[in-house]
SETI-270142 format. One record per atom (N, C-alpha, C, O): residue number from 1; y, x, z; atom name. Coordinates in steps of 0.001 Angstrom, whole numbers, plus 524288, in hexadecimal, padded with zeros to 5 digits. Example, Ala and Ser with C-alpha at 12.3 -4.5 7.8 and 13.67 -1.06 7.14 Angstrom:
SETI-270142
   nr     yy     xx     zz  atom
    1  7E9C6  83386  81E78     N
    1  7EE6C  8300C  81E78    CA
    1  7F31C  83390  81E78     C
    1  7F309  8379C  82111     O
    2  7F736  83232  81BA8     N
    2  7FBDC  83566  81BE4    CA
    2  8001E  83264  81EBE     C
    2  80472  83461  81F67     O
END
This chain:
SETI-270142
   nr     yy     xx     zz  atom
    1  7FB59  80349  80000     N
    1  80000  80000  80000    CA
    1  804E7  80376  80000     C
    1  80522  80754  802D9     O
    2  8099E  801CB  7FC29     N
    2  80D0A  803E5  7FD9E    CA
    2  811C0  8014F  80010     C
    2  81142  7FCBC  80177     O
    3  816C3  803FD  800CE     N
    3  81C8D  8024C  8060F    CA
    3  81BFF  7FC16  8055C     C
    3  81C59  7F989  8096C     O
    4  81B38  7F989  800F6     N
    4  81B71  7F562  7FEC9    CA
    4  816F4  7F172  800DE     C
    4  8179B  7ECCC  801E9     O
    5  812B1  7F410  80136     N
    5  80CF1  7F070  80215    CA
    5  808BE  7EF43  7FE0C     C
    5  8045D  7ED52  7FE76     O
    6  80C5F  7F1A5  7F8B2     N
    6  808AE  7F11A  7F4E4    CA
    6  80322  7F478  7F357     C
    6  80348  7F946  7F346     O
    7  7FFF9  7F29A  7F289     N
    7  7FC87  7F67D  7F272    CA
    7  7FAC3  7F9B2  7ECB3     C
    7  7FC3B  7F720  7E8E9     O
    8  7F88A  7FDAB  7EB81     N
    8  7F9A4  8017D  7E66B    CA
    8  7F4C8  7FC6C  7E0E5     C
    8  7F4A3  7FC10  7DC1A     O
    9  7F29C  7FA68  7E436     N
    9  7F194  7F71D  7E059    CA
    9  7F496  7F05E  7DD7A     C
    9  7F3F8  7ED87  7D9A5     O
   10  7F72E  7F095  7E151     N
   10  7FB31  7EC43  7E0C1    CA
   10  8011C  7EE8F  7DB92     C
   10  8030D  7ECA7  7D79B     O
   11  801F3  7F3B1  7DEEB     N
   11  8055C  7F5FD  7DB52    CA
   11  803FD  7F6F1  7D679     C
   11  80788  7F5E4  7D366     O
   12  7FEBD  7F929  7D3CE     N
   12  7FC2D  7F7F8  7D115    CA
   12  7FDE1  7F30E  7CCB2     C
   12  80055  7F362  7C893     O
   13  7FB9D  7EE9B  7CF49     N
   13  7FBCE  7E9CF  7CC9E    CA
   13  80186  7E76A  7CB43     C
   13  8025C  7E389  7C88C     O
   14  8057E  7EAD6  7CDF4     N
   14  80BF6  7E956  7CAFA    CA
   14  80C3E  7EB9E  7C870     C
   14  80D61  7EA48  7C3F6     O
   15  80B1D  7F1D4  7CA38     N
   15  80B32  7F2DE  7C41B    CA
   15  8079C  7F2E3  7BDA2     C
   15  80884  7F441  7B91D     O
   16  803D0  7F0CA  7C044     N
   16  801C4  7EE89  7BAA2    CA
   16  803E8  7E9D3  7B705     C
   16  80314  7E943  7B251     O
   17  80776  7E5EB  7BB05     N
   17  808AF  7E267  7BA5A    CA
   17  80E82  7E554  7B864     C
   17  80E83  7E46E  7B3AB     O
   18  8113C  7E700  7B911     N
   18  81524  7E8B5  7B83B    CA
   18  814C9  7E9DA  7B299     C
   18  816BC  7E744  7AF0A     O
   19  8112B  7EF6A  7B220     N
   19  8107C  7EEAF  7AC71    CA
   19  80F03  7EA91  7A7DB     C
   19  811A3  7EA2F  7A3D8     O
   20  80A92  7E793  7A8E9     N
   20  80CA8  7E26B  7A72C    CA
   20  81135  7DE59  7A648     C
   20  811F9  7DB16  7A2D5     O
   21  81403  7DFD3  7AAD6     N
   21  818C1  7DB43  7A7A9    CA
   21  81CE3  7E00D  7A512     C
   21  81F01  7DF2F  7A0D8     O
   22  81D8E  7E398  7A713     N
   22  81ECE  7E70B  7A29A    CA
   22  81E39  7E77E  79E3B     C
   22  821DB  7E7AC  79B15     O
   23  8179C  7E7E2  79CA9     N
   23  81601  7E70A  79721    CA
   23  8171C  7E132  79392     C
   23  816F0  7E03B  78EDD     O
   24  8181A  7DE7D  79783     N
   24  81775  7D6FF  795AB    CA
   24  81C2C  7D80B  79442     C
   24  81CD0  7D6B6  78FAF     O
   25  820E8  7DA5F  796A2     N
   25  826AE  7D899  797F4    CA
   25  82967  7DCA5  79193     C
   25  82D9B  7DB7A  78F8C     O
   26  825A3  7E181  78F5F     N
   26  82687  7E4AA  78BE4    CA
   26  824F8  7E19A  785B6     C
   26  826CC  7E2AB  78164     O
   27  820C7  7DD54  78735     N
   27  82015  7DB18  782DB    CA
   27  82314  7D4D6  7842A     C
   27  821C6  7D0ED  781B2     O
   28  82659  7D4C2  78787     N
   28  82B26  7D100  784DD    CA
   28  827BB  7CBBC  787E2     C
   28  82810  7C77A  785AC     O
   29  8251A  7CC0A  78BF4     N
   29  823AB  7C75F  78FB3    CA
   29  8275B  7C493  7919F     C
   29  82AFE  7C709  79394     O
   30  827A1  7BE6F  791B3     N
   30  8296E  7BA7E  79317    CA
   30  828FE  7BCCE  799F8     C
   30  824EE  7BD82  79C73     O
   31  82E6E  7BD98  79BC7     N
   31  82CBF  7BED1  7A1B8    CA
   31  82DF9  7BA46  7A46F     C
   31  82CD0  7BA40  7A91A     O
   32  82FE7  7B6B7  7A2B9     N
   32  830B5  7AFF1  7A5C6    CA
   32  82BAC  7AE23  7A364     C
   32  82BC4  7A972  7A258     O
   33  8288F  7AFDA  7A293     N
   33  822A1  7ABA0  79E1F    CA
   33  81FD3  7A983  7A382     C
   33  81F36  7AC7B  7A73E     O
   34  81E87  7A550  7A396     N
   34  81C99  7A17A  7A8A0    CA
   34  81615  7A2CC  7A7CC     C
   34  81332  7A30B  7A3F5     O
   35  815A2  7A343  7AB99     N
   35  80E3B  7A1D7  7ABEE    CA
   35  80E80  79D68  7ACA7     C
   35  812CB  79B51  7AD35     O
   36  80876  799C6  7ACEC     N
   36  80879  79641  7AD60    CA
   36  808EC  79207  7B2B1     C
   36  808B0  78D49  7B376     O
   37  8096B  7951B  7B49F     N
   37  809CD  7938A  7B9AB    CA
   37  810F8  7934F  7BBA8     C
   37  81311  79102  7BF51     O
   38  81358  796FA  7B724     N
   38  819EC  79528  7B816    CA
   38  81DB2  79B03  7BA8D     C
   38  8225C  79BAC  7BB83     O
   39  81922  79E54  7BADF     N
   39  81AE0  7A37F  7BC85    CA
   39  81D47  7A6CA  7B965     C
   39  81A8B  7A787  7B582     O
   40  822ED  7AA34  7B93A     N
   40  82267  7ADE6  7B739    CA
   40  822A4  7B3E5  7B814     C
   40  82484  7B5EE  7BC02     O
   41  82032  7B6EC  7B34F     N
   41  81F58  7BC99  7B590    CA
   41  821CF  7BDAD  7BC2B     C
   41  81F79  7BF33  7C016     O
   42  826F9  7BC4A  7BB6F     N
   42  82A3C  7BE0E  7C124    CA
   42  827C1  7BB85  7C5C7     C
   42  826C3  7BDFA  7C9CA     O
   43  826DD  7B6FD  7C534     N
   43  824A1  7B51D  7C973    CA
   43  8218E  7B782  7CCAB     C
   43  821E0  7B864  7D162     O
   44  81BE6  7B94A  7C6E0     N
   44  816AC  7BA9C  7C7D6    CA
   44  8187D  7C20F  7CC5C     C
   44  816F9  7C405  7D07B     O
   45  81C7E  7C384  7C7E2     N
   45  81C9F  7C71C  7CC2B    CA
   45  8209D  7C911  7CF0D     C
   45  82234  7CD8B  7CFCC     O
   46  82285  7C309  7D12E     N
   46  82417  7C2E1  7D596    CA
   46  8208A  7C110  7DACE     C
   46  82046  7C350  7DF0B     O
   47  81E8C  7BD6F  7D988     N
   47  81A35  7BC2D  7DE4F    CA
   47  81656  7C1A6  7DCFF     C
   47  81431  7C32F  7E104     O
   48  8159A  7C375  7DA4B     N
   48  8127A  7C948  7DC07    CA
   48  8157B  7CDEC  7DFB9     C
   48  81420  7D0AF  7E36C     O
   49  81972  7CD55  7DD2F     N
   49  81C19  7D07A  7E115    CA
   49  81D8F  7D5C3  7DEA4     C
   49  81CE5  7D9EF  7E0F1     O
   50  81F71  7D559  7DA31     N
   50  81EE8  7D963  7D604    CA
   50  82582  7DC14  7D51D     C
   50  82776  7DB36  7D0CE     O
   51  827A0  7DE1F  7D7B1     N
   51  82D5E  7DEDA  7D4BF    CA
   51  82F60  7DFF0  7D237     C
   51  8339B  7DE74  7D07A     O
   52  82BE9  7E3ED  7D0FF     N
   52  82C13  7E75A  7CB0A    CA
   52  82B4A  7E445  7C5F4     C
   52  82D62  7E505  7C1B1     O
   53  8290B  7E1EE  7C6DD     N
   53  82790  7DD00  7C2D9    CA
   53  82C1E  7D961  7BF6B     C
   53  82E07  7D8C9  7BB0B     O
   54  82C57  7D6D4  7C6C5     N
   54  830DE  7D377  7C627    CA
   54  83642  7D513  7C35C     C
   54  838C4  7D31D  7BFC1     O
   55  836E2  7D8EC  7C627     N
   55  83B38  7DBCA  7C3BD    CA
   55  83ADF  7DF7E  7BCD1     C
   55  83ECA  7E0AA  7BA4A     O
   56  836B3  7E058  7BB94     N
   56  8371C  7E03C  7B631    CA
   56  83748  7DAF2  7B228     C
   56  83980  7DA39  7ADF4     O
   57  83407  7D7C1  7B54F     N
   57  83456  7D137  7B303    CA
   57  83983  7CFE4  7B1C4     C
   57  83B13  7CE93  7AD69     O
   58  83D2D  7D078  7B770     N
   58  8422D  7CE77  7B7DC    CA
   58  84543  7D023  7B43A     C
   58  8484B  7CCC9  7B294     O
   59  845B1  7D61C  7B184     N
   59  846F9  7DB08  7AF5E    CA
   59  846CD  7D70D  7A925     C
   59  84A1B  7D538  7A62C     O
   60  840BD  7D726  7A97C     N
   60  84030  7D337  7A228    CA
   60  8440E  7CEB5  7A151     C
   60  845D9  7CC66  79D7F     O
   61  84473  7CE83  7A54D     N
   61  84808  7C900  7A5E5    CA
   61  8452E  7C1DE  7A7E4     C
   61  84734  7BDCF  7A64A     O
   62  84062  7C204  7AB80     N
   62  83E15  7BFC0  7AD19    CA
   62  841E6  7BC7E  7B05B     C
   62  84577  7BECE  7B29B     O
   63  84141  7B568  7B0EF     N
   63  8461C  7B35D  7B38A    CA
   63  84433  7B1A9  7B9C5     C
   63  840D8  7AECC  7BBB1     O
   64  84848  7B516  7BBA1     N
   64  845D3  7B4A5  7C220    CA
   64  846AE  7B02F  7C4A8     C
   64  8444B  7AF60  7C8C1     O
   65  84941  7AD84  7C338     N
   65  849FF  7A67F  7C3FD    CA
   65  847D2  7A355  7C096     C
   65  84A3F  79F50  7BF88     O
   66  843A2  7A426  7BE79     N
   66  83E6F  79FE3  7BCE3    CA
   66  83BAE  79C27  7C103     C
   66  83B74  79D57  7C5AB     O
   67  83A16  798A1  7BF7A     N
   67  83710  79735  7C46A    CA
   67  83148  7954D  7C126     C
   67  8303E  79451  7BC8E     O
   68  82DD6  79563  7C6D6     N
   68  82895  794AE  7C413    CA
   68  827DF  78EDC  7C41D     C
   68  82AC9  78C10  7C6B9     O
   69  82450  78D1C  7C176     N
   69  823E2  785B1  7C037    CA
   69  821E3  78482  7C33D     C
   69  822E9  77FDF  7C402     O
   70  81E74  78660  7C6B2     N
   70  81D99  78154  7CD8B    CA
   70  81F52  78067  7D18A     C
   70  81E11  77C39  7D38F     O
   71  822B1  783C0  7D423     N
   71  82559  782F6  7D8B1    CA
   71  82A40  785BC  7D6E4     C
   71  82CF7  786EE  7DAAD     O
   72  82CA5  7876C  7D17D     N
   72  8311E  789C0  7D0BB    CA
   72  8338C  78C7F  7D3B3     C
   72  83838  78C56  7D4D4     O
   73  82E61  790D6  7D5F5     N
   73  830FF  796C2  7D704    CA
   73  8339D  798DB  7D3ED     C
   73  83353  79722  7CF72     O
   74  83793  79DD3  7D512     N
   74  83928  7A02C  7D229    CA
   74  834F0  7A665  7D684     C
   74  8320F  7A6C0  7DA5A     O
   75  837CE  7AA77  7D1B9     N
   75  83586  7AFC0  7D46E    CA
   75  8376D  7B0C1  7D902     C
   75  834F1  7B073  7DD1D     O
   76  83B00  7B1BF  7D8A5     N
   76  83DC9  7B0E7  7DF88    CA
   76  83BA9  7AEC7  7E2F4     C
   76  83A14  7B10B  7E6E4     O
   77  83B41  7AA58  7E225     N
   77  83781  7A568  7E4F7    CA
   77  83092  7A957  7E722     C
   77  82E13  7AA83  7EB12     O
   78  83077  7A9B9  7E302     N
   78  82A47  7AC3E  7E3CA    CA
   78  82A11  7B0C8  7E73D     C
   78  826BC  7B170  7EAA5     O
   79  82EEF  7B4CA  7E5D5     N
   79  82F97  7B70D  7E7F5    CA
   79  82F01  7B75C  7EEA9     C
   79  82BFA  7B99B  7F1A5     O
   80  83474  7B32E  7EF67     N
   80  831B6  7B09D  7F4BF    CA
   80  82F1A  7AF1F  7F80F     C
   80  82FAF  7AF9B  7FCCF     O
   81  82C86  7AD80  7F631     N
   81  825BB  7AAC9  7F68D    CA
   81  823AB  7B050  7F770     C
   81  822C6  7B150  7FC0E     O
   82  822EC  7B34E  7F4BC     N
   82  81FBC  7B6A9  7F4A4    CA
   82  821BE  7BABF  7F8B5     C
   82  81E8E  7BDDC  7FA86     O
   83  8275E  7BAEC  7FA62     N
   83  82775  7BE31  7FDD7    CA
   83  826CE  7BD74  803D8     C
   83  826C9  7C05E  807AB     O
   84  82652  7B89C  80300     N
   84  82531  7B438  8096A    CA
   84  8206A  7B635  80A7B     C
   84  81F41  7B70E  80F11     O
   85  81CCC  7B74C  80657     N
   85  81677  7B6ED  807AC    CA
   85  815BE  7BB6A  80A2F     C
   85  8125C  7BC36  80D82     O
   86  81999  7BF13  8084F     N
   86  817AF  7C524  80A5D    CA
   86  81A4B  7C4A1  80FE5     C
   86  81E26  7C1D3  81083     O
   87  81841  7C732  81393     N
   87  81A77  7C8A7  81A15    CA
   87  820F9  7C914  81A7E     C
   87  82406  7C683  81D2F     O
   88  821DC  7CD0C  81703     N
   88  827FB  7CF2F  817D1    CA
   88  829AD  7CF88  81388     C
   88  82C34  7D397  81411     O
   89  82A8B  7CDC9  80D92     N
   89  82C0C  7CD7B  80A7D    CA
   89  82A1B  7D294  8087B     C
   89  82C8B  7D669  80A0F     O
   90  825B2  7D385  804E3     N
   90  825F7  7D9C7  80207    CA
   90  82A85  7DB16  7FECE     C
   90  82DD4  7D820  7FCF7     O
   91  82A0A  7E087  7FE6F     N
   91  82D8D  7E3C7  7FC3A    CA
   91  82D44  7E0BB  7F65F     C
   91  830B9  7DE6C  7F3F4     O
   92  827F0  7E1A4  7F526     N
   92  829C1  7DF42  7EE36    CA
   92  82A5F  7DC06  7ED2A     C
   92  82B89  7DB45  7E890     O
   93  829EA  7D6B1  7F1BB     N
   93  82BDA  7D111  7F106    CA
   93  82FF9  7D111  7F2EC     C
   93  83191  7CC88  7F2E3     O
   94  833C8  7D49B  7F548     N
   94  839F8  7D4AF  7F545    CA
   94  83BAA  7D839  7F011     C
   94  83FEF  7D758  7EE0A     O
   95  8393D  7DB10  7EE92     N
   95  83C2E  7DE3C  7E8E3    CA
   95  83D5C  7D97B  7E4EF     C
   95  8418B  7D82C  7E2F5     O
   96  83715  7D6C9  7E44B     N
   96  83758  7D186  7E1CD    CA
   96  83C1D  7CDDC  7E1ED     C
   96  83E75  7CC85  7DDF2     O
   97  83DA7  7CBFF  7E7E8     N
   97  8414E  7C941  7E7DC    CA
   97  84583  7CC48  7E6FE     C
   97  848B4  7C9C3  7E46D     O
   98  84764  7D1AC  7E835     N
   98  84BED  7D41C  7E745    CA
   98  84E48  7D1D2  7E160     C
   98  851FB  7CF2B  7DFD5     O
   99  84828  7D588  7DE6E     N
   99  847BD  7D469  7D88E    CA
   99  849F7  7CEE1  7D58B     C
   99  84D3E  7CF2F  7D209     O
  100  84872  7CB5B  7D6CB     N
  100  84965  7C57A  7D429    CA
  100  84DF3  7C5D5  7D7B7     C
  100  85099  7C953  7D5BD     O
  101  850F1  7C3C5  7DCE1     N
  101  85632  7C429  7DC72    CA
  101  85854  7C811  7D94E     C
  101  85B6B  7C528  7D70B     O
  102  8591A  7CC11  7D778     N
  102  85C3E  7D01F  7D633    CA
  102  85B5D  7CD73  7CFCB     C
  102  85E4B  7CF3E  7CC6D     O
  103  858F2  7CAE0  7CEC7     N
  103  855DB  7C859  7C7F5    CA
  103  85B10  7C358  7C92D     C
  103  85CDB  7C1A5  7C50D     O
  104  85C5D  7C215  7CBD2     N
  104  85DF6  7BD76  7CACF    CA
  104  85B49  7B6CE  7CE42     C
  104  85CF5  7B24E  7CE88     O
  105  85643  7B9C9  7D065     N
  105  852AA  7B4A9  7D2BB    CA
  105  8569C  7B19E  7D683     C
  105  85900  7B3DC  7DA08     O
  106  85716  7ABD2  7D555     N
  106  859A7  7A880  7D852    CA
  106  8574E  7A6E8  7DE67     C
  106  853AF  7A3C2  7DEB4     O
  107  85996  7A945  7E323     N
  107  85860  7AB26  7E736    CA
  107  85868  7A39F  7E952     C
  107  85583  7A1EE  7ECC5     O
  108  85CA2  7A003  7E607     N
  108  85C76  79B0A  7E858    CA
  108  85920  798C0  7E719     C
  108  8587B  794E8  7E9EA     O
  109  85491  79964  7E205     N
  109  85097  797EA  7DF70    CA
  109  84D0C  794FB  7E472     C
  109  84C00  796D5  7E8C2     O
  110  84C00  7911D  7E2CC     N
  110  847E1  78BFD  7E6C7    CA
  110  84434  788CA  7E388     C
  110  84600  78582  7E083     O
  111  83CFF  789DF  7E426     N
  111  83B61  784EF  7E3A8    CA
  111  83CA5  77FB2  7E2CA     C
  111  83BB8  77CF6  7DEF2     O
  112  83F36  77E82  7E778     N
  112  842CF  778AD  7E8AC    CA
  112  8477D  779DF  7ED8F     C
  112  8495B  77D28  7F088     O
  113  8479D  77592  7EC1D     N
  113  84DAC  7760D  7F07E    CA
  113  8492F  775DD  7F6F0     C
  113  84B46  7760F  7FB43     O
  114  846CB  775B6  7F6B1     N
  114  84471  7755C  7FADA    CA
  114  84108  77A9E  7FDD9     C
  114  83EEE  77AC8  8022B     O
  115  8418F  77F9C  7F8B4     N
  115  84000  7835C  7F8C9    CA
  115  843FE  7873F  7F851     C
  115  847D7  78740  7F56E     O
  116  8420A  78B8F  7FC93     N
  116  847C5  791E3  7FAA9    CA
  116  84523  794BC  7FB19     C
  116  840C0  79402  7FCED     O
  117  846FE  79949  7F97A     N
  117  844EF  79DBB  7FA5F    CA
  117  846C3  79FD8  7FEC2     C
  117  84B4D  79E6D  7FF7B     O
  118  844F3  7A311  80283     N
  118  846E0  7A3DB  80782    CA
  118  8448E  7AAE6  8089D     C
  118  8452E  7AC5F  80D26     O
  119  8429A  7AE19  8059E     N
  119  840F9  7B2A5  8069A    CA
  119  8445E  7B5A4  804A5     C
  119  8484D  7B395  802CD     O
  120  843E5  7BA75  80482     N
  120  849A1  7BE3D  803E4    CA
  120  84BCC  7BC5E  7FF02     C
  120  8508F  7BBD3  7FEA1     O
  121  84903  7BB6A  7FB8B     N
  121  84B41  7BA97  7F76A    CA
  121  85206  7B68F  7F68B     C
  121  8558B  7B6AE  7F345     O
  122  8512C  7B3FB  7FA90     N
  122  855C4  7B080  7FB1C    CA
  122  858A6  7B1A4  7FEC1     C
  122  85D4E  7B123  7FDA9     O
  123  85756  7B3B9  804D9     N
  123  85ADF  7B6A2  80804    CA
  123  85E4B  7B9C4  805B8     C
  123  86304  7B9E0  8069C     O
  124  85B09  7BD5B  80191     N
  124  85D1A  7C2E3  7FE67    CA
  124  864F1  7BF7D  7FB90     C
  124  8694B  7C15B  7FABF     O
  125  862C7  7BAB7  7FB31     N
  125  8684C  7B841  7F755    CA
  125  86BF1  7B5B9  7FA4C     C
  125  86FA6  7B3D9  7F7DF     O
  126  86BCC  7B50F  8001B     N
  126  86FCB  7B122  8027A    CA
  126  8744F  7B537  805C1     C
  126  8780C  7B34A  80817     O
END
């Protein structure tokens, strides 16, 4: 494990993935293209927890205020979510959120009016 918690086979698998959307993103890939389920690329690696990713996605010009078609997350959103789950917020699920605010991600972005975001991601804006 390293300062981070990641382990050398985890690091591994970003960067395999890395090179992949690299290679996708060199032959001119749709980086907003939806799976079927309503996700895009950014999402996927944002709930992974990927920053490097995200931030080349964002770079292609991937739109960080999309939302997905069932509960109309945005990445931010996920972001959130995903950093609640961990104990103390990890390091690469705060680079993440650094990342999409500094993109433009709308920090007021809500499910419903009945939903907020409430993890750094929105402290970081008031």
């Amino acid at each position: 494990m390293d300062t981070e918690g990641t382990s050398p086979a985890n690091k591994d698998n970003e960067r395999v993935k890395l090179a992949m959307v690299e290679l996708l993103l060199m032959f001119k890939a749709d980086v907003d293209a939806l799976t079927s389920d309503g996700f895009t690329p950014l999402m996927i690696a944002v709930q992974l927890g990927y920053p490097t990713i995200c931030a080349k996605l964002i770079k292609a010009g991937a739109d960080v205020n999309l939302r997905e078609k069932s509960v109309q997350n945005t990445a931010l959103i996920f972001a959130e979510q995903n950093g609640r789950k961990v104990l103390n917020w990890d390091v690469k699920m705060l680079a993440v959120v650094n990342i999409l605010l500094k993109a433009g991600a709308d920090p007021a972005a809500t499910r419903s009016a009945r939903t907020r975001c409430t993890g750094p991601s929105c402290l970081s804006c008031r």
